[in-house]
N, C-alpha and C positions, 0 to 999 in steps of 0.2 A: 741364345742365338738359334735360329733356324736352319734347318739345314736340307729342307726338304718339303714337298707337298703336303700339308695336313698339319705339320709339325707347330705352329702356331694356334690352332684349331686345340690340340692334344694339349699342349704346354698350359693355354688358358683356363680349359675346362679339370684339369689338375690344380692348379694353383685354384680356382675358387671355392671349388670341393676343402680343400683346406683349409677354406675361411679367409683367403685374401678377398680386402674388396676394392682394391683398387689395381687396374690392370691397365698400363702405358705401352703402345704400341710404335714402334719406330720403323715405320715402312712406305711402301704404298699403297692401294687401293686393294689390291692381292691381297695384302699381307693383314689390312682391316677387315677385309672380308673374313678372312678365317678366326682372326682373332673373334671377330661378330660368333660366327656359328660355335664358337666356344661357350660363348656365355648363353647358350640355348641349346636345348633336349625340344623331345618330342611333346612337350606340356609347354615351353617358353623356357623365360628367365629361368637358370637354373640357383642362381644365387640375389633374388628378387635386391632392390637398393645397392648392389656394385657397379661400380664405376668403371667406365672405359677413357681414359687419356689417350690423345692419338699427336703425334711428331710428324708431320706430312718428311716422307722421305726414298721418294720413290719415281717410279718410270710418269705414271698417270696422277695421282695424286688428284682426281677429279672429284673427289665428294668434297673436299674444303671449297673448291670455286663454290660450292653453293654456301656453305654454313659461313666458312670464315675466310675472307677475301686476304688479310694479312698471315701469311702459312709459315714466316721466318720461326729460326729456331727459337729466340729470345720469348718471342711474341707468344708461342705455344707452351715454351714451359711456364709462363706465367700465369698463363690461362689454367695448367695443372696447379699450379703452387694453390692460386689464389679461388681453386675451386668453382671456378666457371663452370656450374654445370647447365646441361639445356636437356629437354629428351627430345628423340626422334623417335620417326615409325621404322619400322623395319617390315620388309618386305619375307615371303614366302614360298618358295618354291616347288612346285611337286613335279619331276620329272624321271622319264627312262634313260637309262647310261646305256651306254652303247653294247651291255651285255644284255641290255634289254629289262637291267632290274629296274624299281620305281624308287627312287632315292628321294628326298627333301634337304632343302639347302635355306638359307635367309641371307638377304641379300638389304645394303644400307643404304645402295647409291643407286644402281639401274641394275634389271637384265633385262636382254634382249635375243633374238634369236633370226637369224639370217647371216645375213652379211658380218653383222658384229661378230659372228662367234668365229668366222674365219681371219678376220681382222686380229683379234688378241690372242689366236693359235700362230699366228702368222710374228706376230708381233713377242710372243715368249720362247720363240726357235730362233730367232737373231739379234745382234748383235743391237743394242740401245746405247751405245756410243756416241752417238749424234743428241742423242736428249729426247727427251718425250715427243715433244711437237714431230718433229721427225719418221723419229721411229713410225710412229701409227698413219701420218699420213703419207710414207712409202707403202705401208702395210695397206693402208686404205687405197690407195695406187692398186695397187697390183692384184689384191685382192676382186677390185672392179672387174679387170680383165679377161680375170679365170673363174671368177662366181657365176652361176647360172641362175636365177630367179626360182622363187619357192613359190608354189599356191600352197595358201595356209587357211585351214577355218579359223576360226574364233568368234566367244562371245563374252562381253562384259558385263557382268553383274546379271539380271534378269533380261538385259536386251537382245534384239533377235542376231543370230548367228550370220556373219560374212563371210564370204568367201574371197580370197584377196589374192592374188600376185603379190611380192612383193620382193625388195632388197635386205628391209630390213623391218623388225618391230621393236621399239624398245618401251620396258615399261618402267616409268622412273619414280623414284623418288625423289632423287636429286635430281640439276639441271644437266651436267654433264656427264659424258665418258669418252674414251677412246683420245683421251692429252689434248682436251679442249674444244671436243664437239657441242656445242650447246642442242643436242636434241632436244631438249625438253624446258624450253625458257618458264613458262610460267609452273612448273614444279617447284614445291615448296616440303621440308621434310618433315613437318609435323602437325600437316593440316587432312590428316586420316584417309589420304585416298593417294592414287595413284592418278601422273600424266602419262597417257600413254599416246605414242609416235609413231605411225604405220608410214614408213616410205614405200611407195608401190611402183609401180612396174616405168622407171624410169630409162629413157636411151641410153646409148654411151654418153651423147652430145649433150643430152640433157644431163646427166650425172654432171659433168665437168663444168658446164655453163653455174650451175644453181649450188656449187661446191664451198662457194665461200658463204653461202648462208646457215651452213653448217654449223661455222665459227662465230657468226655476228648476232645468232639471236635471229633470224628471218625465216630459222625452217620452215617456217607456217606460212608463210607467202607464195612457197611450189605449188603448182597445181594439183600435181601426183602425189603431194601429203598431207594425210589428215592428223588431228586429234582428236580423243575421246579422257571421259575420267572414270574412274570405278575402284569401287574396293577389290575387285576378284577380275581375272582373268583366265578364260580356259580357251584353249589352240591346240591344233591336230596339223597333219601333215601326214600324206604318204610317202613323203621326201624326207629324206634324215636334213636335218639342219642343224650345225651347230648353235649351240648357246653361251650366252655369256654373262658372270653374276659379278 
């Protein structure tokens, strides 16, 4: 059992070190994420051919919307039993922590960084009582209200640098995050690249009008949002923005 920030992360990368190669995770999207940066150092895989089992069991639980649409318990331990394995890409992160060090993180589902990182700071200080869908779209509420818009540069791959206002950017692998946001509908987790989702400089009134496209698959129909694809992403700011992996 876990009991704390990292503690899954430490737990995993111990046990493979010792020659386990099969590692079952019972949580949610949090708690895979870390279990992920377990099974990787600074070189990748650190115990190349182990196995990751995953038990959706948690707040968000958004990387299965994409892989595997039936998440029951039954349905997943059989999928262990009977050795269903698939690979995915995993993602890479290289950023500064708020002491200003340069840290690396790998990430399975999405990060992003604006709005989202106040959303799931917002969303892990209260109370998930109500259930995922809930939780995150009060958090996503409120979080509108008192977010300020970020100009961010970036550039994808070899292409020319932009400069953007925006709410939010998510760069995905998966389709969802944040208990059923469909950011990124035509992302797929093993076709070597990333969807990436620039929401930009939208009203209040337009926030709330084009809100349920969120949910339905239509993000791409706002005007104020684009898509692009790429294996690499690099982005600046003069503005702290939280992030979220």
């Amino acid at each position: 059992m876990t009991t704390g920030p990292g503690d899954a992360t430490h737990l995993t990368r111990r046990h493979l070190l010792n020659g386990c190669d099969r590692i079952v995770c019972v949580g949610g999207d949090g708690t895979l994420n870390e279990v992920i940066n377990g099974f990787m150092d600074e070189s990748g895989p650190i115990r190349p051919g182990a196995l990751l089992g995953f038990i959706p069991n948690g707040t968000g639980c958004d990387f299965c919307r994409t892989v595997c649409k039936d998440t029951g318990l039954e349905k997943s331990l059989d999928m262990i039993h009977t050795g269903h394995n698939r690979t995915i890409d995993v993602g890479r992160l290289h950023y500064r922590d708020h002491q200003g060090q340069t840290r690396k993180r790998y990430f399975h589902n999405i990060t992003s960084f604006g709005l989202g990182g106040e959303v799931v700071d917002r969303v892990n200080h209260t109370s998930k009582a109500f259930g995922p869908f809930f939780s995150f779209i009060w958090a996503t509420l409120v979080s509108i209200f008192i977010y300020g818009k970020k100009h961010v540069r970036f550039r994808v791959d070899d292409g020319i640098e932009q400069e953007v206002t925006i709410l939010n950017i998510a760069v995905a692998n998966g389709q969802y995050h944040g208990g059923g946001m469909q950011v990124a509908p035509d992302a797929c987790t093993d076709d070597g690249i990333f969807h990436i989702t620039v929401i930009g400089n939208l009203s209040l009134p337009e926030i709330f009008w084009h809100l349920p496209k969120l949910y339905n698959g239509k993000i791409k129909r706002i005007k104020k949002v684009f898509t692009l694809t790429g294996r690499k992403m690099v982005a600046a700011s003069e503005q702290n923005r939280p992030a979220r992996c």
